[in-house]
PDB file with one MODEL, atoms N, CA, C and O in Angstrom:
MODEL        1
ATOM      1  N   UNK A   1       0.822  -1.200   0.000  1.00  0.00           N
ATOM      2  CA  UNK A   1       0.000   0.000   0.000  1.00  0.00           C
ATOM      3  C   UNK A   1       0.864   1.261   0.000  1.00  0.00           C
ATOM      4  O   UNK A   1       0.584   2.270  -0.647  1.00  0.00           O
ATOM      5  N   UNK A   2       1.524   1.172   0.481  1.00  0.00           N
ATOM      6  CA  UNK A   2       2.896   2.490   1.144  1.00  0.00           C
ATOM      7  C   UNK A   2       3.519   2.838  -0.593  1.00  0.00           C
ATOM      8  O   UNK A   2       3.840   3.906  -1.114  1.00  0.00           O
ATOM      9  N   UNK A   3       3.504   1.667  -1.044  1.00  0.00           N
ATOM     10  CA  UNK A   3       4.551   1.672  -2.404  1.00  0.00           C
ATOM     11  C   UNK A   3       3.948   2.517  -3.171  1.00  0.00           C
ATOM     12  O   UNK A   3       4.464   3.567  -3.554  1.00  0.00           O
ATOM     13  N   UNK A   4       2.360   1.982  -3.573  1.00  0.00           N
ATOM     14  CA  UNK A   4       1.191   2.124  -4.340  1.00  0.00           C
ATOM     15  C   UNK A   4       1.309   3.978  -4.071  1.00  0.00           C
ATOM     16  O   UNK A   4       1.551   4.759  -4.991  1.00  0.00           O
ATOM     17  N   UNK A   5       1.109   4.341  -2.819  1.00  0.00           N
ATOM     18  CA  UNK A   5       1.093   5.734  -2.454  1.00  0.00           C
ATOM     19  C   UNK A   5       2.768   6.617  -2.782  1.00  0.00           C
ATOM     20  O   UNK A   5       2.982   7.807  -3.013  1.00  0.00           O
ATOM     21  N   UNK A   6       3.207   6.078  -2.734  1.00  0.00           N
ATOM     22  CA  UNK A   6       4.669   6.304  -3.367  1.00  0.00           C
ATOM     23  C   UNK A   6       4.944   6.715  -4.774  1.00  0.00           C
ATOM     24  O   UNK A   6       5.145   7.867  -5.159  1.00  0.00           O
ATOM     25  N   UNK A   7       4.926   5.633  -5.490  1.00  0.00           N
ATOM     26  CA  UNK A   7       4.596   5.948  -6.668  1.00  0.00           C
ATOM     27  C   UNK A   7       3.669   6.808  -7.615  1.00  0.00           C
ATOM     28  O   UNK A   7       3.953   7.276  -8.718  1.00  0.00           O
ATOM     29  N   UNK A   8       2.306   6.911  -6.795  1.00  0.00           N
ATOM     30  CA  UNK A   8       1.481   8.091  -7.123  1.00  0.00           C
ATOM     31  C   UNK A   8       2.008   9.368  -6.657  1.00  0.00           C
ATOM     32  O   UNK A   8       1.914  10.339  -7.408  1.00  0.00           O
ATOM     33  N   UNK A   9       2.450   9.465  -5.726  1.00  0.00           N
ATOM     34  CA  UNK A   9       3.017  10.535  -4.865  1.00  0.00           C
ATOM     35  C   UNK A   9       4.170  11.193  -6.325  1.00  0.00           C
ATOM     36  O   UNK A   9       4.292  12.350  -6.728  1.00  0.00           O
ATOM     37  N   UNK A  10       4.849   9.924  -6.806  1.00  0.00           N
ATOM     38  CA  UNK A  10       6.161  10.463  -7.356  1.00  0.00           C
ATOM     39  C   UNK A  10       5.750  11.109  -8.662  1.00  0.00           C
ATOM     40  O   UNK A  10       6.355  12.087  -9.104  1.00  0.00           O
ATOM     41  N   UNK A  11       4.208  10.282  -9.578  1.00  0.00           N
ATOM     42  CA  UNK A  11       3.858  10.592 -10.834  1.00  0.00           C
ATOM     43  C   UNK A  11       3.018  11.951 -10.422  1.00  0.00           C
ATOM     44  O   UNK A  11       3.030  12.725 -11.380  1.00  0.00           O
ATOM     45  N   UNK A  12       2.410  12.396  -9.476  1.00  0.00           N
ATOM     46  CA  UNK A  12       1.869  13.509  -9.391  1.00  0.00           C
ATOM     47  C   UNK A  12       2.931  14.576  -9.372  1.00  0.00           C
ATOM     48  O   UNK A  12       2.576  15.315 -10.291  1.00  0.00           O
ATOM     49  N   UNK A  13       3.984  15.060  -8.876  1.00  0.00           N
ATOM     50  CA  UNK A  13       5.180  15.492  -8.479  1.00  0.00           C
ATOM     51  C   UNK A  13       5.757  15.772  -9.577  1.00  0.00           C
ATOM     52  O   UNK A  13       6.370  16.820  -9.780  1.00  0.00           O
ATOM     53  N   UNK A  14       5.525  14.318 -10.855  1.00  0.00           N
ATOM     54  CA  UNK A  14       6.896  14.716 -11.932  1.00  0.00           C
ATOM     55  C   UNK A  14       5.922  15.185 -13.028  1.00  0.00           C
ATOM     56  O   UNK A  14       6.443  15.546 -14.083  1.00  0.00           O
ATOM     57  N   UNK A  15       3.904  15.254 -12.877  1.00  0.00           N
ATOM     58  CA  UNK A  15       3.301  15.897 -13.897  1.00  0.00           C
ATOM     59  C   UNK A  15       3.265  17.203 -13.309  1.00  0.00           C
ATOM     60  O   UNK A  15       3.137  18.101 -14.140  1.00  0.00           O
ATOM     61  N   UNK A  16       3.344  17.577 -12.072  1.00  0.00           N
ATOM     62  CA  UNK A  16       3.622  18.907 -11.726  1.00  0.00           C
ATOM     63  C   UNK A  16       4.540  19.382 -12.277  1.00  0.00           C
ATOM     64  O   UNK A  16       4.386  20.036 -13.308  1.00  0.00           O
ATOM     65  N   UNK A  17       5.723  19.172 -11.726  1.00  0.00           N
ATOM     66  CA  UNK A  17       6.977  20.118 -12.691  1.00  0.00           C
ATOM     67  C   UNK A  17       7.195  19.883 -14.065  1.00  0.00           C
ATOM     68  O   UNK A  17       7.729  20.773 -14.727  1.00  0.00           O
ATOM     69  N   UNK A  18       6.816  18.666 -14.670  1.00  0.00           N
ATOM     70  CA  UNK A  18       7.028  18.985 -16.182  1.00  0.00           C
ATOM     71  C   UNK A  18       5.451  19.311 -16.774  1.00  0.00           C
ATOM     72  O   UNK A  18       5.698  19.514 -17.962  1.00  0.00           O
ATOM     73  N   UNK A  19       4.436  19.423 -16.664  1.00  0.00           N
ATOM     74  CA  UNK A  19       3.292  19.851 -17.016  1.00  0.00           C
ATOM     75  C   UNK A  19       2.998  21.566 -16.753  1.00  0.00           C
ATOM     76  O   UNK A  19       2.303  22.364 -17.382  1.00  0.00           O
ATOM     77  N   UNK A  20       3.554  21.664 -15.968  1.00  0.00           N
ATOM     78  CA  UNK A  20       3.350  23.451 -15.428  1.00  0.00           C
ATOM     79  C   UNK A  20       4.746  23.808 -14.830  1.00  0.00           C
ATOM     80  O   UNK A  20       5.176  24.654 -15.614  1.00  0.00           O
ATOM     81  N   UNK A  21       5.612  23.627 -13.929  1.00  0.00           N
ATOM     82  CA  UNK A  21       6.173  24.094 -13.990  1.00  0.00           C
ATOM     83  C   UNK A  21       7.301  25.028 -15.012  1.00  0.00           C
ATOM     84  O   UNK A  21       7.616  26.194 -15.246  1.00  0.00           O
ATOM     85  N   UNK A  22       7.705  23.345 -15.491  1.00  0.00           N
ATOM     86  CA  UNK A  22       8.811  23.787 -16.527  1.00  0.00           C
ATOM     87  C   UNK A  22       8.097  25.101 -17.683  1.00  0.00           C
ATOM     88  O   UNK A  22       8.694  26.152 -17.916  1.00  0.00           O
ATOM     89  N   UNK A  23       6.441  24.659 -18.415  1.00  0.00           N
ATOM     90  CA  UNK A  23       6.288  25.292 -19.462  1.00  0.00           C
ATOM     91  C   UNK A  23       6.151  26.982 -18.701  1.00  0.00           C
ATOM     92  O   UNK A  23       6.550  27.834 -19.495  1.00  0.00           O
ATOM     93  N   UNK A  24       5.704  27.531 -17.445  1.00  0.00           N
ATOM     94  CA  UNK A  24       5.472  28.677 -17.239  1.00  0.00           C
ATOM     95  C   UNK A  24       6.497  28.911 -16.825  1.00  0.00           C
ATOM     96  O   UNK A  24       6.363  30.006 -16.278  1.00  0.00           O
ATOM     97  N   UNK A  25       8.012  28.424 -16.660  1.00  0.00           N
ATOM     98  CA  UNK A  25       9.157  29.143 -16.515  1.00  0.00           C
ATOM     99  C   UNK A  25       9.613  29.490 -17.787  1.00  0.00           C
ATOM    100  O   UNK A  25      10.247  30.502 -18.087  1.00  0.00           O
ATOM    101  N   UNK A  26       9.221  28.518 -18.568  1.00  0.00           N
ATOM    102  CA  UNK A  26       9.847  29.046 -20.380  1.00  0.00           C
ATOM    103  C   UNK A  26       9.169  30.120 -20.720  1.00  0.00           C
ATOM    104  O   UNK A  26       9.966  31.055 -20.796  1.00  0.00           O
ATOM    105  N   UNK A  27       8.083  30.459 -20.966  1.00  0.00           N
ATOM    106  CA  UNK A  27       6.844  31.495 -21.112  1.00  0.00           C
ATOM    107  C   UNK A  27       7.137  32.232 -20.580  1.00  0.00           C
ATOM    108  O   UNK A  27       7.040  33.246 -21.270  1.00  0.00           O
ATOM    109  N   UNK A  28       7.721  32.580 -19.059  1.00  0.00           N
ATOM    110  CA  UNK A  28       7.966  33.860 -18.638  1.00  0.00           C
ATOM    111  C   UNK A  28       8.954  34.896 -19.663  1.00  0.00           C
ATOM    112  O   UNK A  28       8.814  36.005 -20.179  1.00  0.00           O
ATOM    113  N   UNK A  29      10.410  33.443 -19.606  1.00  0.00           N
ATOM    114  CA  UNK A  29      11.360  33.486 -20.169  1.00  0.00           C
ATOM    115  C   UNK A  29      11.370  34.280 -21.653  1.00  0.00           C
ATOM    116  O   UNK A  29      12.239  35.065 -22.033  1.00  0.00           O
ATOM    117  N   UNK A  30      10.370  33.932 -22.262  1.00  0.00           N
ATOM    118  CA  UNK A  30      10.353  34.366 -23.767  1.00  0.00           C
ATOM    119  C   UNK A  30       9.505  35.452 -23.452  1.00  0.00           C
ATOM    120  O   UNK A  30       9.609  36.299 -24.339  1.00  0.00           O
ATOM    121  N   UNK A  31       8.613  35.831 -22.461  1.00  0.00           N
ATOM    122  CA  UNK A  31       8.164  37.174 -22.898  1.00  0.00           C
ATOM    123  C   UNK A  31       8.771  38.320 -22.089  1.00  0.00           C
ATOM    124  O   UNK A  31       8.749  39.465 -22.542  1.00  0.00           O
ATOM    125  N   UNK A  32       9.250  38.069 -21.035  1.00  0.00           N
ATOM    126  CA  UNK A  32      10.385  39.042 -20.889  1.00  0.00           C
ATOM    127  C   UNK A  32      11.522  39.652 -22.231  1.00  0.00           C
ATOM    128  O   UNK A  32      11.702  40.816 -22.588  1.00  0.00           O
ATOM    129  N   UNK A  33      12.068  38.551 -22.685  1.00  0.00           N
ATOM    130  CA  UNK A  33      12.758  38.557 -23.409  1.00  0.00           C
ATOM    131  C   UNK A  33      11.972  39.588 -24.635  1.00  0.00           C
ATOM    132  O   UNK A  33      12.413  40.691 -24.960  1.00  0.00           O
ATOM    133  N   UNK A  34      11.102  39.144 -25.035  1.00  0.00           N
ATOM    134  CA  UNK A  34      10.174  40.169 -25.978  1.00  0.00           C
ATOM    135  C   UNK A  34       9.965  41.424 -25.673  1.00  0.00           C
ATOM    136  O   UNK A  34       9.913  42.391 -26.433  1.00  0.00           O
ATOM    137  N   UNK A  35       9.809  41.362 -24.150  1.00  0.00           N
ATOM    138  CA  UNK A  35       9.373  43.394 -23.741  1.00  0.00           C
ATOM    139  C   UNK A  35      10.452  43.795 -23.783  1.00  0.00           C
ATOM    140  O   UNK A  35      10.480  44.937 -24.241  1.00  0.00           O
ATOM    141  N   UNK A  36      11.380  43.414 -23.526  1.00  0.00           N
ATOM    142  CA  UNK A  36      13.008  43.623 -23.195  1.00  0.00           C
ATOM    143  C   UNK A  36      13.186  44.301 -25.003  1.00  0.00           C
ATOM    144  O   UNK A  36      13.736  45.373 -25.258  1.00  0.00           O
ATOM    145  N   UNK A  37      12.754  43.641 -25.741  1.00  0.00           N
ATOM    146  CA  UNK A  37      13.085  43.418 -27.183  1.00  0.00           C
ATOM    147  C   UNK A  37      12.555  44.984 -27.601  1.00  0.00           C
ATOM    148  O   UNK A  37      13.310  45.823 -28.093  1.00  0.00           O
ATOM    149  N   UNK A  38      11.721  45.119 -27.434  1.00  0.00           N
ATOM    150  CA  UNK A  38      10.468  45.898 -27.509  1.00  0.00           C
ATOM    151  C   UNK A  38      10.795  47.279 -26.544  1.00  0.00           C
ATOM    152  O   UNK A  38      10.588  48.358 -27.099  1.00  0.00           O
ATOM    153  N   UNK A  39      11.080  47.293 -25.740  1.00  0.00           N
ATOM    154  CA  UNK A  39      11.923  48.636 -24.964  1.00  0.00           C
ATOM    155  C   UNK A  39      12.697  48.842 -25.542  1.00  0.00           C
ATOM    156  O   UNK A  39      12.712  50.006 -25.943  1.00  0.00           O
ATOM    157  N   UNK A  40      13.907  47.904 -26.022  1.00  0.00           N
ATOM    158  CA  UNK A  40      15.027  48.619 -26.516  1.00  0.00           C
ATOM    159  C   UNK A  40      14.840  49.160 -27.702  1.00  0.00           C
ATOM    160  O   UNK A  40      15.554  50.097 -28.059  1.00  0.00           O
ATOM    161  N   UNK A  41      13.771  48.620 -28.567  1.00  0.00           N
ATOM    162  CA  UNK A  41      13.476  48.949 -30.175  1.00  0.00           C
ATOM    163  C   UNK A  41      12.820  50.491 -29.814  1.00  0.00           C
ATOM    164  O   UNK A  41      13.339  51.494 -30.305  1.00  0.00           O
ATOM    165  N   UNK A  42      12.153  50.543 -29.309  1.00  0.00           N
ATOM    166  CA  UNK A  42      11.721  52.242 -28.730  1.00  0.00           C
ATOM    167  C   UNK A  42      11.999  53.305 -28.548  1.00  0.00           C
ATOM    168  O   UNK A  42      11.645  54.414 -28.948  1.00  0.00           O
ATOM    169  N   UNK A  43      13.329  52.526 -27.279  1.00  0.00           N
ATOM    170  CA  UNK A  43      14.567  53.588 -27.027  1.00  0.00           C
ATOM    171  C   UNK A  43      14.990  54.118 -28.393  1.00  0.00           C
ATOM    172  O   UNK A  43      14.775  55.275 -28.754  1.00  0.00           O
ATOM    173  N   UNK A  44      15.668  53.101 -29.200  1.00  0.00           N
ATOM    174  CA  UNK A  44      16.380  53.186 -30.410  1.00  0.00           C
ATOM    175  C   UNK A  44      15.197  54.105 -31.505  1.00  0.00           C
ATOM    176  O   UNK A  44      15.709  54.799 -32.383  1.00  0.00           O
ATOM    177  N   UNK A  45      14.191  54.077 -31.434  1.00  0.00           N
ATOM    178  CA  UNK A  45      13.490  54.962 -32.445  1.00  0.00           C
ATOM    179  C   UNK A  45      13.437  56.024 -31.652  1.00  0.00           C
ATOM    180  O   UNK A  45      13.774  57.037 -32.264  1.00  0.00           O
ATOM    181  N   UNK A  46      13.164  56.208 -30.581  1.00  0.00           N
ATOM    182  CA  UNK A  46      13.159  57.563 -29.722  1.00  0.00           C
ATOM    183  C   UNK A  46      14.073  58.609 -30.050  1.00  0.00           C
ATOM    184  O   UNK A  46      13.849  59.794 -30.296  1.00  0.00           O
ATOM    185  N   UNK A  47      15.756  57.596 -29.990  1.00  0.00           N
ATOM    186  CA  UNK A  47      16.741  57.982 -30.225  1.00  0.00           C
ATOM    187  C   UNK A  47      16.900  58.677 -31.703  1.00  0.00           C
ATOM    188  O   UNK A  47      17.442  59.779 -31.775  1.00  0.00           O
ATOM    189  N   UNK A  48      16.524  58.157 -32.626  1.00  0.00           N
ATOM    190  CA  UNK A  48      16.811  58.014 -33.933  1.00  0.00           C
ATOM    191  C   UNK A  48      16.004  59.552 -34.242  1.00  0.00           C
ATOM    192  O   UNK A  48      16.518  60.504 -34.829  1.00  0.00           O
ATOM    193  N   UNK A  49      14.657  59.498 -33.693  1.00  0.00           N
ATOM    194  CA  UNK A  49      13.509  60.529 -33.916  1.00  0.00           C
ATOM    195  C   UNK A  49      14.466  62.007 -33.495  1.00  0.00           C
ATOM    196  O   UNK A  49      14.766  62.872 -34.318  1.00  0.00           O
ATOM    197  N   UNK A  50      14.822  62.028 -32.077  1.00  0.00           N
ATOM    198  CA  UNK A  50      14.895  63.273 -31.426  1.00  0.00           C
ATOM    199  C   UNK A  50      16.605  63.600 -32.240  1.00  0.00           C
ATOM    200  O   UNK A  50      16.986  64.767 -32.156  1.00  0.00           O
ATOM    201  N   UNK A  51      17.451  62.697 -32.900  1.00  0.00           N
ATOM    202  CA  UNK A  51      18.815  62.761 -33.654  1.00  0.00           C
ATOM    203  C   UNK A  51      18.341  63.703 -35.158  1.00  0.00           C
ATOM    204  O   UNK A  51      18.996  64.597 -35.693  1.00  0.00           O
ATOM    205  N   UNK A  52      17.213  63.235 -35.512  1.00  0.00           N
ATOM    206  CA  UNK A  52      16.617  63.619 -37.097  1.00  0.00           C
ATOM    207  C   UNK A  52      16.293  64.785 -36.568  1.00  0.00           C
ATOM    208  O   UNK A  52      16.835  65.735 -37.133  1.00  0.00           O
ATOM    209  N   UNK A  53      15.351  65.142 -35.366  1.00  0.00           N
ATOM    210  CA  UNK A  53      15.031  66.569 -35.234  1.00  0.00           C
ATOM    211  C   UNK A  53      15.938  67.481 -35.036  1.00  0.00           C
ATOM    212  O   UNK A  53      15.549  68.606 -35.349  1.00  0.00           O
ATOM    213  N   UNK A  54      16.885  67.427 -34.678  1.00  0.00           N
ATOM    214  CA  UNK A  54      17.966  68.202 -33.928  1.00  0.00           C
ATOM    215  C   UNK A  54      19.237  67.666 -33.766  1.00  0.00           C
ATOM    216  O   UNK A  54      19.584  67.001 -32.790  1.00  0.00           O
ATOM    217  N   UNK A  55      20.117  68.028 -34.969  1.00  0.00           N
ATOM    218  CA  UNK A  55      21.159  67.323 -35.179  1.00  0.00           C
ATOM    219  C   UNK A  55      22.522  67.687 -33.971  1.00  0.00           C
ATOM    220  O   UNK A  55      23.353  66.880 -33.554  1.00  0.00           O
ATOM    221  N   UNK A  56      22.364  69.464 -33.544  1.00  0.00           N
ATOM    222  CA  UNK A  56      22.948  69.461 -32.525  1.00  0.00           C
ATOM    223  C   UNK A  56      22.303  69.304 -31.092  1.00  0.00           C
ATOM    224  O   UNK A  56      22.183  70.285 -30.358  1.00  0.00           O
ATOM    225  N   UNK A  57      22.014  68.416 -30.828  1.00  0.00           N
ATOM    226  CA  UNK A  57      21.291  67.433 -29.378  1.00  0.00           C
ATOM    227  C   UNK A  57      20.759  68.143 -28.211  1.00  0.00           C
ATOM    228  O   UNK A  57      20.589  67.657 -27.093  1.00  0.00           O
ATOM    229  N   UNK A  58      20.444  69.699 -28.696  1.00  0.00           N
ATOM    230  CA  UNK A  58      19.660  70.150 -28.063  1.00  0.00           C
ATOM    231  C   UNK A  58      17.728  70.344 -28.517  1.00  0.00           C
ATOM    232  O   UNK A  58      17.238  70.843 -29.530  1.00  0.00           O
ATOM    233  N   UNK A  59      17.172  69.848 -27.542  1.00  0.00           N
ATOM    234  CA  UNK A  59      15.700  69.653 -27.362  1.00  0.00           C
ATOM    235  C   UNK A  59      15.150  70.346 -28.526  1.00  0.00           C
ATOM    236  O   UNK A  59      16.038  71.051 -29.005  1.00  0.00           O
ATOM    237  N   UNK A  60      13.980  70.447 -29.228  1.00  0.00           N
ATOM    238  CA  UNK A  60      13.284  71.218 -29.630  1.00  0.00           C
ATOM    239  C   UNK A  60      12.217  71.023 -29.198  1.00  0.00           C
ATOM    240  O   UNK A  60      11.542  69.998 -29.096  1.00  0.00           O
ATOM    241  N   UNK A  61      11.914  72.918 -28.702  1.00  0.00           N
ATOM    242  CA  UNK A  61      11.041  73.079 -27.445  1.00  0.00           C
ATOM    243  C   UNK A  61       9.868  73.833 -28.709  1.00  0.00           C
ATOM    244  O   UNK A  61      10.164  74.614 -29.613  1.00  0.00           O
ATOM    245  N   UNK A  62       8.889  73.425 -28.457  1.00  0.00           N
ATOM    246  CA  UNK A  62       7.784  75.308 -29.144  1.00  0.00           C
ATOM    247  C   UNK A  62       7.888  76.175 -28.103  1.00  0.00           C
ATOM    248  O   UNK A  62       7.785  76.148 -26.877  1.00  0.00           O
ATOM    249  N   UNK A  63       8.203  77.216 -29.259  1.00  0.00           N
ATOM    250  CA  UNK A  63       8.042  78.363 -28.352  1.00  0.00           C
ATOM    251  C   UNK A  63       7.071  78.919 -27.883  1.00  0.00           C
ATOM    252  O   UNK A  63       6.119  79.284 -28.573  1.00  0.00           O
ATOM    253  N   UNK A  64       7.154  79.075 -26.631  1.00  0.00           N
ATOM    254  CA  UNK A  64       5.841  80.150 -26.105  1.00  0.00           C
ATOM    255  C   UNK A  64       5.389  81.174 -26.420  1.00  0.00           C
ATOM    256  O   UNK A  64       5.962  82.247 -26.235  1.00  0.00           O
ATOM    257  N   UNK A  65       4.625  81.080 -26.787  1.00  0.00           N
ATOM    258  CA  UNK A  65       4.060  82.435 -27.326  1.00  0.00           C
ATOM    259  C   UNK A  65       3.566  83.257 -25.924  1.00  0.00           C
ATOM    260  O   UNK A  65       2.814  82.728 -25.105  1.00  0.00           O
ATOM    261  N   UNK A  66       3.980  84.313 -25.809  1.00  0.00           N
ATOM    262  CA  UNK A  66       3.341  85.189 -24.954  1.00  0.00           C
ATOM    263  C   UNK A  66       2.208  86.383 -25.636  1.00  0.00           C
ATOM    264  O   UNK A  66       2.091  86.955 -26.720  1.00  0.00           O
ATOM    265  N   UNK A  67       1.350  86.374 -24.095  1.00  0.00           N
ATOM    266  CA  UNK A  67       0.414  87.195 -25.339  1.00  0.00           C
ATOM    267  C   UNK A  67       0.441  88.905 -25.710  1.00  0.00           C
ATOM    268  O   UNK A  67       0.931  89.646 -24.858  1.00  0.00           O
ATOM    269  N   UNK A  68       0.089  89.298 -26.554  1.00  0.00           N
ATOM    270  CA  UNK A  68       0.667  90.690 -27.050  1.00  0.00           C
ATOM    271  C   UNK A  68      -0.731  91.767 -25.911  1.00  0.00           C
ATOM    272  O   UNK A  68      -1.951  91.778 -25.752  1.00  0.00           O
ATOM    273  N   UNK A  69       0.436  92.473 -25.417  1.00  0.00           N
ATOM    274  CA  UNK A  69      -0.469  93.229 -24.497  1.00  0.00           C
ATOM    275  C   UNK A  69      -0.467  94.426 -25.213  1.00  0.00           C
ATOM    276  O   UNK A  69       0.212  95.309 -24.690  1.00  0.00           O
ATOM    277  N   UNK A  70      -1.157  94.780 -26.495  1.00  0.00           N
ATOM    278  CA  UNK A  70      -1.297  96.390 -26.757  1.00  0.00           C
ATOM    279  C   UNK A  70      -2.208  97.269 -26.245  1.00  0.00           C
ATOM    280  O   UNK A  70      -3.234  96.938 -25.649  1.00  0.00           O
ATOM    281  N   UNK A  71      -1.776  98.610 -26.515  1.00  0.00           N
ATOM    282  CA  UNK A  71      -2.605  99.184 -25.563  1.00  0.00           C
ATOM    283  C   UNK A  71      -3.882  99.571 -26.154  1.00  0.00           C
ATOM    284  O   UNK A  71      -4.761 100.005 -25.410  1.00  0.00           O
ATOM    285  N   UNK A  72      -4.107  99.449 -27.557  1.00  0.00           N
ATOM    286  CA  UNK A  72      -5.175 100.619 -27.575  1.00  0.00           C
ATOM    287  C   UNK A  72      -6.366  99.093 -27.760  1.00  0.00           C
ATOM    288  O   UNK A  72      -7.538  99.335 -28.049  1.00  0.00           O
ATOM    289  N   UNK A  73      -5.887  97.523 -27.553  1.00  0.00           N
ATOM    290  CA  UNK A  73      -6.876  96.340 -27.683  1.00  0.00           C
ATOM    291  C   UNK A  73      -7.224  96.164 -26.962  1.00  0.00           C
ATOM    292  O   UNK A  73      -7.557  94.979 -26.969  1.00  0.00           O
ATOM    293  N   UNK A  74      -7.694  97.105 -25.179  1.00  0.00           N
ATOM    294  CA  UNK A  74      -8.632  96.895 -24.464  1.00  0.00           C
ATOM    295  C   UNK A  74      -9.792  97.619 -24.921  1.00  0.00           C
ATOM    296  O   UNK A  74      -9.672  98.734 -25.429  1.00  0.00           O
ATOM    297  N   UNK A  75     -11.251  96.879 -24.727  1.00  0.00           N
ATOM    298  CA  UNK A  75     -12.304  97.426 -25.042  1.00  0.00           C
ATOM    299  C   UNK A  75     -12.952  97.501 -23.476  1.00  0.00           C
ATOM    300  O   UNK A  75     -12.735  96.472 -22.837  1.00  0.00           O
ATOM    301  N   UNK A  76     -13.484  98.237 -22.970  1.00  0.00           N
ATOM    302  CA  UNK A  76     -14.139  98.493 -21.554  1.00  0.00           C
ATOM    303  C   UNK A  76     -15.673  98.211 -21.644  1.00  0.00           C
ATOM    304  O   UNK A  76     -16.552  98.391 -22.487  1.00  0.00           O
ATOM    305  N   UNK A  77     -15.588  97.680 -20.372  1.00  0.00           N
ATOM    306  CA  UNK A  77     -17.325  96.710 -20.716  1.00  0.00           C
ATOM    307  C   UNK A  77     -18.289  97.037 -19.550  1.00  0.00           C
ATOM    308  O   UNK A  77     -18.039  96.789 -18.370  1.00  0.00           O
ATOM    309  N   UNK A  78     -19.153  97.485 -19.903  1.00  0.00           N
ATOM    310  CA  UNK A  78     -20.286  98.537 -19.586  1.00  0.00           C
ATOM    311  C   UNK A  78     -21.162  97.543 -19.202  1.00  0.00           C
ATOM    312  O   UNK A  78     -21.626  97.011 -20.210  1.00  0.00           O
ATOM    313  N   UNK A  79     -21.599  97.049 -18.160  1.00  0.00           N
ATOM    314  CA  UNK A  79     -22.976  96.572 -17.550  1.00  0.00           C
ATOM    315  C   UNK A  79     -24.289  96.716 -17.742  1.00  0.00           C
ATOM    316  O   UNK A  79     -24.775  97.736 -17.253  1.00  0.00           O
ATOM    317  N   UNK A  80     -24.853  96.146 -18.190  1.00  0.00           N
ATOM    318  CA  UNK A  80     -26.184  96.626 -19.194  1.00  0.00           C
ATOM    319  C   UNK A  80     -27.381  96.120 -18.136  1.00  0.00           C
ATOM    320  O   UNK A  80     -27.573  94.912 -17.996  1.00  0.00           O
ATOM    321  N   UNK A  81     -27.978  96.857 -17.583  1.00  0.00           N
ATOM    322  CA  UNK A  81     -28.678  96.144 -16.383  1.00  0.00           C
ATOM    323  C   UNK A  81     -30.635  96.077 -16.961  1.00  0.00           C
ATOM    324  O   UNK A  81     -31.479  95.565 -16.226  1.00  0.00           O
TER     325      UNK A  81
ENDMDL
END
């Protein structure tokens, strides 16, 4: 009886780790490996993008426009009751 439980004991154990274990350690394995893949391809277009915009490696910002305060474009506003 002891054996009988033994042996089941051992085939449950070895469909555990090769039925699920092993395959969701590979699976992790390859999709890490993919985001990993996939970040660096990003970086590298990021890189490539902001190199094409601005060959000397400073930012290109838009400029702010500030707004034009002239004097005679206030109109005064009368309360109409």
């Amino acid at each position: 009886m002891k054996f009988i439980l033994l042996v089941i004991g051992v085939w449950l154990l070895y469909k555990l780790i090769f039925d699920l274990i092993i395959p969701v350690y590979r699976s992790t394995k390859i999709v890490r490996s993919k985001f990993r893949e996939m970040h660096d391809q990003m970086q590298q277009n990021m890189n490539q993008q902001q190199a094409s915009q601005d060959p000397f490696g400073s930012p290109n910002r838009p400029s702010q426009s500030k707004p034009d305060n002239k004097e005679g474009d206030y109109i005064e506003f009368e309360e109409v009751k």
